[in-house]
N, C-alpha and C positions, 0 to 999 in steps of 0.2 A: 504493500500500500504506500500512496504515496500523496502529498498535497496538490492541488493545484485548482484551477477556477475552470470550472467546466460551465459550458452554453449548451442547456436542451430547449427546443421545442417538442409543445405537445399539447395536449389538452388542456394543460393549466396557461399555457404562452410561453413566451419567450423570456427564458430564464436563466441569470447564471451567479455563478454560489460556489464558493470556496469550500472545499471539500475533499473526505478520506478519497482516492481512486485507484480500483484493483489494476496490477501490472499488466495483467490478463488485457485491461482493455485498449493499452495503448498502441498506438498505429502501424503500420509495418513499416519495414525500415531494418538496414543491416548494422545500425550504430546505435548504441545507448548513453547516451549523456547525462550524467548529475548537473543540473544545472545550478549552478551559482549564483548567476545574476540575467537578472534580464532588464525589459523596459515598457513605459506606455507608451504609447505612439497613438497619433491622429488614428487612423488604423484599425489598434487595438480596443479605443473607446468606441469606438462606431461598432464593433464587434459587441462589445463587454452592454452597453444600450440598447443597442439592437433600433440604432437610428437609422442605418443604412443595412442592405443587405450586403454586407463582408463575409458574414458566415455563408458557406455553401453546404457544408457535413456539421448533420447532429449525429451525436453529443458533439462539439468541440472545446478543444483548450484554446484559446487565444494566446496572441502573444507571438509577433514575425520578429525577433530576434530573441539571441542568446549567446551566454557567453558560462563557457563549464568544461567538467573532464570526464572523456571518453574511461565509462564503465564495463562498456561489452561490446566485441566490434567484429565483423565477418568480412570487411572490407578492407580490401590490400591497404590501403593508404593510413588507416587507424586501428592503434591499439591501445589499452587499457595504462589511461594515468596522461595522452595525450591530451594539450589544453586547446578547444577549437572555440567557434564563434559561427555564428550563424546568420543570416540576413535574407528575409524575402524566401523565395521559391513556392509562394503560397501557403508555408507556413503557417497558422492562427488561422488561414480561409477554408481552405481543403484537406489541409495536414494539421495535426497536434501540432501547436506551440507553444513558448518557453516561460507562460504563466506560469510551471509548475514544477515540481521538483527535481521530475526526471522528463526527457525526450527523447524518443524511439524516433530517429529519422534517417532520409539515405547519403552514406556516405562524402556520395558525389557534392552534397550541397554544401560541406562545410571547410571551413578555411582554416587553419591554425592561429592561435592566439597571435596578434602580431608583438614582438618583442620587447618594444618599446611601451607596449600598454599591461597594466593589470586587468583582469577582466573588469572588475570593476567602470576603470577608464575606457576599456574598450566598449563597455552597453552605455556611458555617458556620451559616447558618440555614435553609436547603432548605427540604427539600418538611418534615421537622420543625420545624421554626422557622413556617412557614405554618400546618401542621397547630393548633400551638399559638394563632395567632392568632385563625385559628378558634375554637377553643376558648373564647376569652378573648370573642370577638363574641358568640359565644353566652349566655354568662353575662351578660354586659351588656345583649343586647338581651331579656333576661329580667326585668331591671330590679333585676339583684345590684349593689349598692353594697359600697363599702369600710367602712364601718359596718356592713352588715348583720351581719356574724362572717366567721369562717372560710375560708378556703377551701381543700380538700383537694387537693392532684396525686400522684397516685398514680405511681408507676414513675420516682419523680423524677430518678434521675439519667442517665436515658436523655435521649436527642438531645428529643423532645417536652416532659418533663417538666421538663429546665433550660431549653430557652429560656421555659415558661409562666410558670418561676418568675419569671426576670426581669424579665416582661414585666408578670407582677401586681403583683411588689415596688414596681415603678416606677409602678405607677396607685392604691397606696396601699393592697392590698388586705395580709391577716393569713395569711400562707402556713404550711401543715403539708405536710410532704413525709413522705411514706411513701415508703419504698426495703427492701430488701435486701439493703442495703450500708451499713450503722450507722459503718462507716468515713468513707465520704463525709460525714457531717456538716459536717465544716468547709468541706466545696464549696460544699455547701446553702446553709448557711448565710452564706457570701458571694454566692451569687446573691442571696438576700433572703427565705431560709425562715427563719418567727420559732419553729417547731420542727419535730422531726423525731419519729418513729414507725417502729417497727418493720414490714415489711412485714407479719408473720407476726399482728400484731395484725388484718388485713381479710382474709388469704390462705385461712380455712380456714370451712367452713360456720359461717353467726350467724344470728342471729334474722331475724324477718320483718319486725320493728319493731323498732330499738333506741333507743338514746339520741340526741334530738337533736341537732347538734352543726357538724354543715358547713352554710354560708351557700348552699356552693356546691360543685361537685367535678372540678376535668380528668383525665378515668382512661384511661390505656393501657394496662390490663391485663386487666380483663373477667374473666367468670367469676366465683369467690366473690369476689373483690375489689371488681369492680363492685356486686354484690348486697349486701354491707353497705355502700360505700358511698352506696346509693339507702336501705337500709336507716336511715338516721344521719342525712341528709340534714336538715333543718330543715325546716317547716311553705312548702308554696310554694317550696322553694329549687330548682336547678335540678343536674342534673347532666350533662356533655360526655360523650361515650364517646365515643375514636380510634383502639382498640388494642387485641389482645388475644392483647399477649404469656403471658398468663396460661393462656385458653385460648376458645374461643370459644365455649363453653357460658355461661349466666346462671341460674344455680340461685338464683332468689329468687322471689316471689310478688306480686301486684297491688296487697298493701296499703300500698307507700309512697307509689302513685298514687295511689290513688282516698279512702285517710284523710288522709295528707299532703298530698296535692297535689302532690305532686314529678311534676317534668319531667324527662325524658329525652333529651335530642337526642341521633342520630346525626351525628357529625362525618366527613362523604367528603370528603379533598380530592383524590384520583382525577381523579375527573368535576366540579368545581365548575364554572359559568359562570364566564366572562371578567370579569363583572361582580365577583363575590364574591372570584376572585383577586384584582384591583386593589386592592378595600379593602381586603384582608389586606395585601397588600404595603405601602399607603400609610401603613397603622397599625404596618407593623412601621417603617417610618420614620419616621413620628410618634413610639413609645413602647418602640421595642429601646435598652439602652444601649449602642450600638457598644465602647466602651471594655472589657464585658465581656465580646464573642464570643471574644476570643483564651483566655478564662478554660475556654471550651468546649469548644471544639476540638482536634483532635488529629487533624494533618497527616502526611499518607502517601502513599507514589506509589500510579502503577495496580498496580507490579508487587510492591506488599506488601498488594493489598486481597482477594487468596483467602486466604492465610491469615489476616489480621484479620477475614475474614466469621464464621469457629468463633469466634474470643474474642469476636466482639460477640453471640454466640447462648448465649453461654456466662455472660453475663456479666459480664465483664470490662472490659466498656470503660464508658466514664462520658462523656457528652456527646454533641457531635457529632464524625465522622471523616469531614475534609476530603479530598479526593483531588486531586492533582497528577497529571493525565493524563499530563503531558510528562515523569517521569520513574518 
């Protein structure tokens, strides 16, 4: 037996409850993992609510990342006392995830602790902290420099939006953070936003063409938000889309493309190859400030992560929320 927060439908509704769970019932999978720590994520609460359809298999564990050691393993690449991490693959949707104590999954999906982080540090930066890297590859491999201007992260003081910041701060780029929370300023702005913007300034219908302005853009919120930010975008600059807590409509038109030149990338890190993980990871140890994950985080057991799922949908919480499985 083992803890974890399991999601049933059924007769009674849509329900989920921290609770004993026989080994018997956990998922197939050629790797078993003690997991140590995990995380909430936008994701996980829309899961843990049952605000959005995330779940696809009842019963489910929630929870798309984790970080722990390999208990029992039938797969070449893992054996028993190795420390991995895990991110995405549909995990918490279709597959058990690492709400809970233990994780039966397949091998091929997980990546070795990276060296530089303890797990701990590495679920302070999860599958958002990845997403973000992402993000930042993209802009780069776009050929955005730190000179070019600007660069906008929209949703800033969510889990995605503070690790991007730091992670730009720290490669020299000119950060604007747009949020919701004109309180967090001073968070912002110690991650290394050199200003800050009202949400409400991108949130509501704008032009088709506005002002030029952003070099570049990491946006997790979509909808009109996304649309003036492609909107403002600068001549050839580029814009990330990861997210869309906003909504996932895009009420804007074709001419940022085709008179601008602006790019669009879609950012999945769900499904990424093994390949694309690796560099994310390698570059979050190349260019995360470790010194500033504690700045972000904000640590909680399993058994206080349903009801922190409403305050992070709610928005209320501000960074990443770490999870201590074991209490």
């Amino acid at each position: 037996m083992f803890k974890g927060i399991l999601i049933t439908r059924g007769e009674t509704g849509y329900l989920a409850q921290l609770q004993n769970i026989d080994d018997a019932m956990l998922a197939e999978g050629d790797v078993m993992v003690r997991v140590d720590w995990s995380t909430l994520n936008y994701k996980d609460s829309l899961a843990i609510t049952g605000k959005s359809p995330v779940v696809r298999r009842f019963p489910m564990v929630p929870g798309i990342d984790f970080a722990g050691t390999v208990i029992e393993s039938t797969h070449s690449a893992w054996k028993q006392g190795d420390c991995v991490i895990l991110n995405g693959w549909g995990v918490g949707e279709t597959h058990w995830g690492g709400l809970a104590e233990v994780a039966r999954i397949k091998g091929e999906w997980l990546l070795p602790l990276p060296r530089t982080f303890t797990a701990r540090q590495a679920m302070s930066i999860g599958t958002a902290g990845y997403t973000a890297m992402l993000c930042v590859l993209a802009l780069e491999k776009h050929g955005i420099k730190p000179e070019d201007g600007e660069i906008l992260v929209t949703g800033a003081s969510g889990g995605v939006g503070s690790v991007a910041i730091l992670l730009l701060a720290k490669l020299g780029y000119q950060v604007t953070a747009s949020t919701g929370r004109v309180s967090e300023a001073d968070y912002l702005s110690r991650l290394g936003a050199s200003s800050i913007i009202p949400r409400n300034e991108l949130s509501t219908q704008g032009k088709s063409l506005g002002k030029e302005r952003w070099a570049g853009v990491i946006d997790t919120v979509g909808s009109h938000t996304l649309a003036n930010a492609c909107a403002t975008t600068k001549y050839r600059g580029a814009v990330a889309a990861c997210g869309l807590a906003g909504g996932m409509d895009f009420p804007s038109t074709v001419a940022p493309f085709i008179l601008r030149g602006v790019t669009l990338y879609g950012i999945d890190s769900v499904m990424a190859p093994l390949s694309v993980r690796q560099e994310a990871w390698s570059r979050l140890e190349r260019d995360l400030d470790i010194a500033k994950l504690d700045s972000i985080a904000w640590e909680i057991g399993l058994s206080e992560a349903i009801s922190a799922a409403s305050e992070l949908l709610e928005g209320k919480v501000r960074g990443r929320v770490v999870v201590d499985v074991r209490r």
